[in-house]
C-alpha positions as CSV (number, residue, x, y, z in Angstrom):
1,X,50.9,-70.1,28.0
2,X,51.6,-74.1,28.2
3,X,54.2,-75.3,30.9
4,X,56.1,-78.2,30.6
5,X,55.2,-81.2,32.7
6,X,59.2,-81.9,33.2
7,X,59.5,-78.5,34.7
8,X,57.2,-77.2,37.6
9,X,57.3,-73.0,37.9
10,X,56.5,-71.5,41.6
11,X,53.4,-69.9,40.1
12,X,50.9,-71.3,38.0
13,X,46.5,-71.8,37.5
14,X,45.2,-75.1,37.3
15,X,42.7,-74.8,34.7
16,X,39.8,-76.6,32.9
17,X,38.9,-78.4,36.1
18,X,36.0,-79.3,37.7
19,X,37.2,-78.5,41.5
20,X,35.8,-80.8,44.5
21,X,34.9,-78.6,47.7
22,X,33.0,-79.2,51.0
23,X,31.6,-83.2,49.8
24,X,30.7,-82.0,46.2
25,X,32.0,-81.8,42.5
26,X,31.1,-78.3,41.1
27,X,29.0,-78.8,37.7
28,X,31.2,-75.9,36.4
29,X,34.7,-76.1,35.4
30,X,37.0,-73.4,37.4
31,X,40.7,-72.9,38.0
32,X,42.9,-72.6,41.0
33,X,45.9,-70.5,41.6
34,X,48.8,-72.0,42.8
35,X,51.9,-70.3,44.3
36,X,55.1,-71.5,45.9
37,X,53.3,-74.3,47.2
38,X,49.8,-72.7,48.4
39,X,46.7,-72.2,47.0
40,X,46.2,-68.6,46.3
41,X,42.7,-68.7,44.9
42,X,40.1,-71.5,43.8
43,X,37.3,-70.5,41.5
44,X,34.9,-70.8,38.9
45,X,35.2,-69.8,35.5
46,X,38.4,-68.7,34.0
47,X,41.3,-67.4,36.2
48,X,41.5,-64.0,34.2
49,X,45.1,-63.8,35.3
50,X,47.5,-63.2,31.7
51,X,50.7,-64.4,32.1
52,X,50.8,-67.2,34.4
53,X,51.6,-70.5,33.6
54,X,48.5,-73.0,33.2
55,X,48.2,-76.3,33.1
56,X,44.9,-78.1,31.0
57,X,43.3,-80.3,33.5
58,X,41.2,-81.7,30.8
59,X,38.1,-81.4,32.6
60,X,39.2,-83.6,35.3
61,X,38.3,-83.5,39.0
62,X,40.6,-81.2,41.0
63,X,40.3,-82.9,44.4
64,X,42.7,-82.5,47.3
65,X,45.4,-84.9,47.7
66,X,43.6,-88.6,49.1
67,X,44.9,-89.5,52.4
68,X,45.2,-93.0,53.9
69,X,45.6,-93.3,57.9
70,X,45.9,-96.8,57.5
71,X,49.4,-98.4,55.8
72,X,52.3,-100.8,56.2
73,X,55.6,-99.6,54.4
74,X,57.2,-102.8,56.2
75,X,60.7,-100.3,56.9
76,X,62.5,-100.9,59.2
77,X,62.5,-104.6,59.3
78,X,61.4,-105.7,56.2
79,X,62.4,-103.4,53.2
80,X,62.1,-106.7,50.4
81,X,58.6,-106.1,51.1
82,X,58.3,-102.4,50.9
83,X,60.7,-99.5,51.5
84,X,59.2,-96.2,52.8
85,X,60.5,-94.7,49.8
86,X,58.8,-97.4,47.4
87,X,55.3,-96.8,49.4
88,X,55.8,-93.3,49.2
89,X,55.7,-93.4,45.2
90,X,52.8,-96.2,45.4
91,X,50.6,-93.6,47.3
92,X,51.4,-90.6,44.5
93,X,50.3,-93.2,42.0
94,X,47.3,-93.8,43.9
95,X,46.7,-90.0,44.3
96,X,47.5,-89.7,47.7
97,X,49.3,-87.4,49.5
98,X,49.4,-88.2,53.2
99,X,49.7,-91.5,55.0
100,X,49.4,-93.1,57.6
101,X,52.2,-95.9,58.7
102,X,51.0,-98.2,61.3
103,X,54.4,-99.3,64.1
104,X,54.5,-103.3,63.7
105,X,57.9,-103.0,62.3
106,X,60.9,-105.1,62.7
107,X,61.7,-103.3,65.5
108,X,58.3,-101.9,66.3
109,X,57.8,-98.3,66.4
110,X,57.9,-98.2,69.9
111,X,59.9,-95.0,71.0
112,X,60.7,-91.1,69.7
113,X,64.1,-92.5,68.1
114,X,61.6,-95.1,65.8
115,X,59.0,-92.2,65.4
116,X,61.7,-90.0,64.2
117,X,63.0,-92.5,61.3
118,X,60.1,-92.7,60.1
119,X,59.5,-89.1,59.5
120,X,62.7,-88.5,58.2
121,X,62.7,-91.0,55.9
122,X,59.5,-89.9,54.6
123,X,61.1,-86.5,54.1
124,X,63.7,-88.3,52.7
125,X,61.2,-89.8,49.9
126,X,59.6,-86.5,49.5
127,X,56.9,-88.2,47.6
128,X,53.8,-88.0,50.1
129,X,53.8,-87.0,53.4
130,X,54.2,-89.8,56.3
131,X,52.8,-89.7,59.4
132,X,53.5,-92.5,61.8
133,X,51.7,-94.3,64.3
134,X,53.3,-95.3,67.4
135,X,52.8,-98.7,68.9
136,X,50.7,-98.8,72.2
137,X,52.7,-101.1,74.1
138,X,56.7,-101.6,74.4
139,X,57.1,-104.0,71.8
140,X,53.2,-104.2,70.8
141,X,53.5,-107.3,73.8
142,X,50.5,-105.9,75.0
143,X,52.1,-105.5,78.8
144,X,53.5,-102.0,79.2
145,X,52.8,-98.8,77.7
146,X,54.8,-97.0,75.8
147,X,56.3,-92.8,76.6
148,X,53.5,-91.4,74.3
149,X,54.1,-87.8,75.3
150,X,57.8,-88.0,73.2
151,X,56.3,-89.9,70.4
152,X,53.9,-87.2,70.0
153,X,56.7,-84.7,70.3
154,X,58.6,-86.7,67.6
155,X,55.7,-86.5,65.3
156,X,53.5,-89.6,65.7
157,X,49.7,-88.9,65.1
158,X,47.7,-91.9,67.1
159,X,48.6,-95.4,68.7
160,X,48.1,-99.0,67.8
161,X,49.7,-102.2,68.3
162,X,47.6,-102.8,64.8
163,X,48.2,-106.7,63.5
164,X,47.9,-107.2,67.2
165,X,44.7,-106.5,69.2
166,X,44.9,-105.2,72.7
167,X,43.9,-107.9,75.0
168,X,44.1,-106.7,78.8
169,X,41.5,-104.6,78.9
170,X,43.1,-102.5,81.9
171,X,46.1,-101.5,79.6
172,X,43.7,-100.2,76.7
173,X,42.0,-98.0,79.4
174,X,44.9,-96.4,80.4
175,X,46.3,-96.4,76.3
176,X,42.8,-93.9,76.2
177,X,43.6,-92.1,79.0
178,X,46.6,-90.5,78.2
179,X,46.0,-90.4,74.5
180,X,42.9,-88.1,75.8
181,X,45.5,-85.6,77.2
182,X,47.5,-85.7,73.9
183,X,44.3,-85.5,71.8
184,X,45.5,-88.2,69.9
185,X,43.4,-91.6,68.8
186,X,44.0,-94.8,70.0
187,X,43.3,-97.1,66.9
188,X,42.0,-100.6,68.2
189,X,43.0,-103.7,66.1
190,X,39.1,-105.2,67.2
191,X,40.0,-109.0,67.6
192,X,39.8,-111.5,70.2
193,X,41.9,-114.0,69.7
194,X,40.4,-116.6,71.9
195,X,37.8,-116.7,69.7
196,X,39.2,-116.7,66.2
197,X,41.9,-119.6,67.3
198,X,43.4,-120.3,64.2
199,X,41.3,-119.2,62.1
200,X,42.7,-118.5,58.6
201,X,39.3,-117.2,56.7
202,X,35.8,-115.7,57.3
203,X,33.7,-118.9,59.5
204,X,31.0,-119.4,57.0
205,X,29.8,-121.4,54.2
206,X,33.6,-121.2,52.7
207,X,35.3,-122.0,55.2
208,X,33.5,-125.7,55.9
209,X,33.3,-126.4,52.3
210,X,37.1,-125.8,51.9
211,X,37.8,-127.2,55.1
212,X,39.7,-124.0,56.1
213,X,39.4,-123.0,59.8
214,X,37.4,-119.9,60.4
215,X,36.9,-116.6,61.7
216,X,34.2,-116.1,63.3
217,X,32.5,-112.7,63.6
218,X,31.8,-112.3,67.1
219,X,35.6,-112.0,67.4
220,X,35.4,-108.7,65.7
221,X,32.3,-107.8,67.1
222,X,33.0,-108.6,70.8
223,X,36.3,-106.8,70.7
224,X,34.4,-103.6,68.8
225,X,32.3,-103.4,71.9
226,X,34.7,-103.8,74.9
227,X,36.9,-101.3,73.4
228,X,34.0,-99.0,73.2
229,X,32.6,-99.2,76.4
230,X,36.3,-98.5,77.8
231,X,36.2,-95.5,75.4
232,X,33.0,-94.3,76.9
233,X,33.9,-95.0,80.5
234,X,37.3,-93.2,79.8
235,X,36.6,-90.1,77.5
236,X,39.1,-91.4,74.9
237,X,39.3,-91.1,71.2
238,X,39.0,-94.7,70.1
239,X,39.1,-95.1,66.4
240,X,38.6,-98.3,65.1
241,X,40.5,-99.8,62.5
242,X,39.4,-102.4,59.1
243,X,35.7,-102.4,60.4
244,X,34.4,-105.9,58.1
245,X,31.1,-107.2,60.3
246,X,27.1,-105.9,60.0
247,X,27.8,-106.7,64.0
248,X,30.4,-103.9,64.1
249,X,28.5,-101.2,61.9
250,X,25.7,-101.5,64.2
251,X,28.1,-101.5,67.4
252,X,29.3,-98.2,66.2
253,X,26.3,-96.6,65.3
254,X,24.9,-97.1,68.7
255,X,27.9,-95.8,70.5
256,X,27.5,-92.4,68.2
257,X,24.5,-92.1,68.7
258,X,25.1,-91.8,72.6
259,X,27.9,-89.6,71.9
260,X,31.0,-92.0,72.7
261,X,33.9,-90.2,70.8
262,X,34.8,-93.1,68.3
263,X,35.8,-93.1,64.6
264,X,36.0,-96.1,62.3
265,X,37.6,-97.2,58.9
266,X,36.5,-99.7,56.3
267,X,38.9,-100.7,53.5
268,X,38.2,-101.3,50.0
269,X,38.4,-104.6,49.8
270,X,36.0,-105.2,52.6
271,X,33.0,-103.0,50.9
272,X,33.8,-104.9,47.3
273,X,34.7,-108.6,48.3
274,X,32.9,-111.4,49.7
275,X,34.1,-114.1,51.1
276,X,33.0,-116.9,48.1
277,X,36.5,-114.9,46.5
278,X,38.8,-117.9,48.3
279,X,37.1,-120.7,46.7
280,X,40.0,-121.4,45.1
281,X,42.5,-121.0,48.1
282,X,44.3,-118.2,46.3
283,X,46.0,-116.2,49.1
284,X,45.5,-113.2,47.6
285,X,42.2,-112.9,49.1
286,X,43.4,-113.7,52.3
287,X,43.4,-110.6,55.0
288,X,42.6,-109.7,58.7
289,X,40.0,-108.9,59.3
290,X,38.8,-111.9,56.3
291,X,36.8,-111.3,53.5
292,X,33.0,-111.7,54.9
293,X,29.6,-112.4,53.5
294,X,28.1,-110.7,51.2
295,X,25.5,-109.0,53.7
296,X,28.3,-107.8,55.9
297,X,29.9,-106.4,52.4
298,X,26.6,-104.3,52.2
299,X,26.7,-103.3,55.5
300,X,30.2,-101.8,55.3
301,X,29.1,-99.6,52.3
302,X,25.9,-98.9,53.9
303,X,27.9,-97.8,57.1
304,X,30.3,-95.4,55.0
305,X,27.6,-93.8,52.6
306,X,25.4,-92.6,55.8
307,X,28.4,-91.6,58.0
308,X,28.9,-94.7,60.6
309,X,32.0,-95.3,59.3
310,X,33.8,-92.1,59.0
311,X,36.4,-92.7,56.0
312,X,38.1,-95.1,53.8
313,X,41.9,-96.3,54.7
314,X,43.2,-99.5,52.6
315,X,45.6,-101.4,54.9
316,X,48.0,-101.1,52.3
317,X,50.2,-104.7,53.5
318,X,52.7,-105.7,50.9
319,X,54.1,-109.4,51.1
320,X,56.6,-110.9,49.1
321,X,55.8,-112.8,45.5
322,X,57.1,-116.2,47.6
323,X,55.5,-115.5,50.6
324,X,51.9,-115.2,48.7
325,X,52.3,-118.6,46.7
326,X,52.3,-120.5,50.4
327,X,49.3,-122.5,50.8
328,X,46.4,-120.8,51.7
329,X,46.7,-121.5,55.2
330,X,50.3,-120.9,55.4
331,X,50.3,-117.5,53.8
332,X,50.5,-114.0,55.6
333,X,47.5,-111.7,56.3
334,X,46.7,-108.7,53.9
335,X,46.8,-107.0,50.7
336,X,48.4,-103.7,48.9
337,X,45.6,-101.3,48.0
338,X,47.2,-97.9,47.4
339,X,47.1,-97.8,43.4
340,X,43.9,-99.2,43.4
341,X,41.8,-97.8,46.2
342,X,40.1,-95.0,44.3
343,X,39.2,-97.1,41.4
344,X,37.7,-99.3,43.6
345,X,35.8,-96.9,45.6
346,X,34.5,-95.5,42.0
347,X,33.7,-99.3,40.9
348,X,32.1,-100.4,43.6
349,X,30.3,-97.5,45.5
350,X,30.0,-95.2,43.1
351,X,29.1,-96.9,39.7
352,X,26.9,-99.1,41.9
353,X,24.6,-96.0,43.1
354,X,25.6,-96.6,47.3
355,X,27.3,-93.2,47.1
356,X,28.1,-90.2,44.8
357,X,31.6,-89.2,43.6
358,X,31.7,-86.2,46.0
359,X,30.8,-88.5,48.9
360,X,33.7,-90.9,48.1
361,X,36.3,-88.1,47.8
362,X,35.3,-86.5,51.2
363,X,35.6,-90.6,53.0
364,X,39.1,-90.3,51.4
365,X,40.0,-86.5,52.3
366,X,38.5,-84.5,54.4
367,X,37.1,-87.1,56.7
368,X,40.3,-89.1,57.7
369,X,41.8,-84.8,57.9
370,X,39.7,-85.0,60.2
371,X,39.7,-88.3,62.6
372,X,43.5,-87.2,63.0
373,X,43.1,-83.7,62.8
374,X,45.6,-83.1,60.3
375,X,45.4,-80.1,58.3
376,X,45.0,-81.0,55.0
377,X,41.9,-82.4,52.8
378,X,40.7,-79.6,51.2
379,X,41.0,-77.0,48.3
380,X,40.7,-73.4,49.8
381,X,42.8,-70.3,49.4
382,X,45.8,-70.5,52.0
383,X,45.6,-74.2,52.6
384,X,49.2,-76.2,51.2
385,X,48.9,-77.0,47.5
386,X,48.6,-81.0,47.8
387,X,45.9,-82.0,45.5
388,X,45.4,-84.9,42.4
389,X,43.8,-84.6,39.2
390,X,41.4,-87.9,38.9
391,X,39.9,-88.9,36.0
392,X,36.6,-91.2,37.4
393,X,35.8,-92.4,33.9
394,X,39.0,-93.6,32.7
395,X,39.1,-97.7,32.5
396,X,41.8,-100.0,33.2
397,X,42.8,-103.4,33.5
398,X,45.0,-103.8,37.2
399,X,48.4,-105.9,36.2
400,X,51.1,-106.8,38.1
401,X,54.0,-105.4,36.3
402,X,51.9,-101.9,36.3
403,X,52.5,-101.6,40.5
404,X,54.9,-99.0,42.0
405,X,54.6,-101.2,45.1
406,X,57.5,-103.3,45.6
407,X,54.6,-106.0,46.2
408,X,52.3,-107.3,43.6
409,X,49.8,-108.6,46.2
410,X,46.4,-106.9,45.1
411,X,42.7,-108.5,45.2
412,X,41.9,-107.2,41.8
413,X,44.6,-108.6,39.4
414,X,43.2,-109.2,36.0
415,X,39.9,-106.5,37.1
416,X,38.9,-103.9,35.0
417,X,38.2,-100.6,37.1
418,X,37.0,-97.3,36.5
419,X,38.3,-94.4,37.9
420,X,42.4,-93.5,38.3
421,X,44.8,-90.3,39.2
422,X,46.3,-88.7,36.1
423,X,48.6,-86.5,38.5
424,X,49.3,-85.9,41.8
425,X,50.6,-82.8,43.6
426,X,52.5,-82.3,46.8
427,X,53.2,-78.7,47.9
428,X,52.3,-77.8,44.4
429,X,55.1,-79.7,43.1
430,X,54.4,-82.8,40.5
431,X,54.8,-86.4,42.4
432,X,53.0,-88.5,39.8
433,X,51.8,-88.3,36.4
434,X,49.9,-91.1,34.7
435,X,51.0,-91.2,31.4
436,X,47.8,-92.9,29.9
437,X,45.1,-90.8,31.7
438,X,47.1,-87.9,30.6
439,X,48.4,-88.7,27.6
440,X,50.3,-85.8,25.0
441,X,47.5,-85.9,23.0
442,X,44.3,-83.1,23.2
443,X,42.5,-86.4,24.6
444,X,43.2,-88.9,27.0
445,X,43.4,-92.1,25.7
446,X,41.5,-94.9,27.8
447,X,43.7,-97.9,29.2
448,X,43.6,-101.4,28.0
């Protein structure tokens, strides 16, 4: 029998699916068994199991909920911007259940008490689950640690003064040293600022032509490699954050390949954008790290199809309306990417040939599951029922007024995509439903 979307039983088979598993898409359709919030049973085939509830998933992919280790709800500090509630229902819409907050709050997420809000107000939402960051230094001043041992306790899942990059080099060795005896990352914010000065844009072509100051890429690049080497010398986990250079790629590839423990994360606009986008000084193409050139664009993909670059986080940073019509140079850093980051991924990696489906499902799943060691990411009997129903052929023009996001700042307004969530499950309970992509009707109808 049919269930009603309005009303979610305890038990019930997801079927007509084609499942995702282990970095590939079955060929077959198959089912999975939910139950009180678990996965009892994934499969192919029909579930053979009369008198359970099921729900058509219309030959969609069955993936596991998407997971983002790199966001900005802006709470406390700066709710006008976004609320952790209002992020929460951004990342169902986006498919994702698990995220990431980063600490450069208004107060910073600095102590257990801060850590502590955050997860409760997460809770609170009950849309996704939150994990937060906690900041690296008191303050993200970059002058004295912070207790890391009760943030853990409290729940946070890594450190970062992110927005902010580390500069005594001392302190970051220490940061790794006791985030080593936590297992925990410490998630570097690669930028040297006496480099970049006050750079506003990539330092190219662009730049001189719209007589913007820029940013060079040896700031990213010489930052990439000191935090490395401390990471090597000190047996830390360094992850490294919004990875935009060819420089950096190749930094990180090296360092793997001598068996430094780092992990890295690219965001979608930086493997889609170039930096030619600003030409006509609209900020919402400005962002830190900046959009580069088109060879560092390629680079970036290159560096997350053959595993440099271990998974896809979108630096989800929401900015007031007002705050985004500033002049270009005058405007804040970054862009919202939560509702758009797997239609991008599909657009631009997948459509494009750099990458399979199944490949850009595991960068957004498994692989971040893992860099935190999280345990979530994947459809197998036992594991917690998050998971999202994606359609990747289902195309649609990104508007404003269509954001959950209290921001509207996205790179893509007025783009046509391919590829969106129809539904997304938390603890097998119904979080999102897209009512185009899964319309009343036998067949979806396609957005306009």
């Amino acid at each position: 029998m049919q269930w009603s979307w309005k009303r979610i039983p305890a038990e019930y088979l997801v079927a007509n699916v084609k499942l995702y598993q282990g970095g590939k898409i079955a060929r077959r359709k198959g089912f999975m068994h939910v139950k009180k919030g678990r996965i009892e049973q994934v499969g192919a085939g029909e579930a053979g199991r009369e008198g359970l509830p099921v729900l058509d998933g219309r030959g969609l992919v069955c993936a596991p909920g998407l997971i983002d280790m790199h966001v900005h709800f802006r709470e406390p500090g700066q709710e006008e911007k976004e609320t952790i509630a209002t992020g929460s229902l951004a990342a169902a819409c986006g498919g994702f259940t698990s995220v990431v907050t980063m600490p450069n709050t208004e107060p910073a997420i600095d102590h257990s008490g801060m850590v502590r809000y955050v997860v409760d107000r997460g809770k609170e939402a009950g849309l996704c689950r939150v994990f937060p960051t906690g900041a690296i230094s008191k303050g993200r001043r970059g002058e004295q640690l912070c207790e890391y041992g009760e943030m853990v306790s409290a729940g946070a899942v890594g450190f970062t003064d992110d927005g902010s990059p580390v500069t005594d080099g001392n302190l970051m060795a220490n940061a790794l040293k006791f985030a080593r005896v936590l297992d925990v990352p410490i998630i570097s914010h690669a930028e040297d600022l006496s480099i970049i000065g006050g750079g506003v844009m990539h330092a190219g072509y662009w730049s001189a032509r719209l007589g913007l100051p820029g940013m060079a890429r040896a700031s990213e690049d010489s930052a990439t490699f000191r935090d490395i080497e401390l990471a090597r010398a000190t047996g830390g986990h360094l992850h490294i954050a919004h990875v935009s250079t060819r420089g950096a790629v190749d930094i990180i590839r090296r360092a793997k390949q001598d068996g430094v423990r780092v992990t890295a994360e690219a965001t979608p606009h930086h493997f889609s954008l170039d930096h030619a986008r600003c030409r006509d000084y609209s900020p919402l193409f400005k962002m830190n790290p900046p959009l580069r050139e088109p060879e560092d664009v390629e680079a970036v993909a290159a560096g997350l199809a053959d595993g440099v670059i271990d998974c896809i986080a979108t630096d989800h940073a929401p900015h007031t309306a007002t705050q985004k019509e500033y002049q270009f140079d005058q405007a804040p850093f970054g862009v919202i990417g939560l509702e758009t980051a797997f239609a991008v991924g599909v657009t631009y990696l997948v459509k494009s040939g750099v990458m399979d489906l199944g490949r850009l499902l595991e960068l957004m799943t498994e692989r971040p599951a893992g860099v935190l060691g999280l345990p979530y990411g994947r459809l197998e009997e036992g594991a917690v029922a998050d998971f999202t129903l994606l359609d990747p052929d289902f195309t649609w023009t990104v508007r404003a007024d269509s954001f959950r996001s209290r921001s509207r700042n996205s790179s893509y307004l007025g783009e046509t995509l391919t590829g969106k969530a129809g539904a997304t499950f938390l603890r097998g309970r119904l979080t999102w439903r897209d009512e185009e992509v899964l319309a009343d009707d036998p067949a979806p109808r396609r957005g306009a």
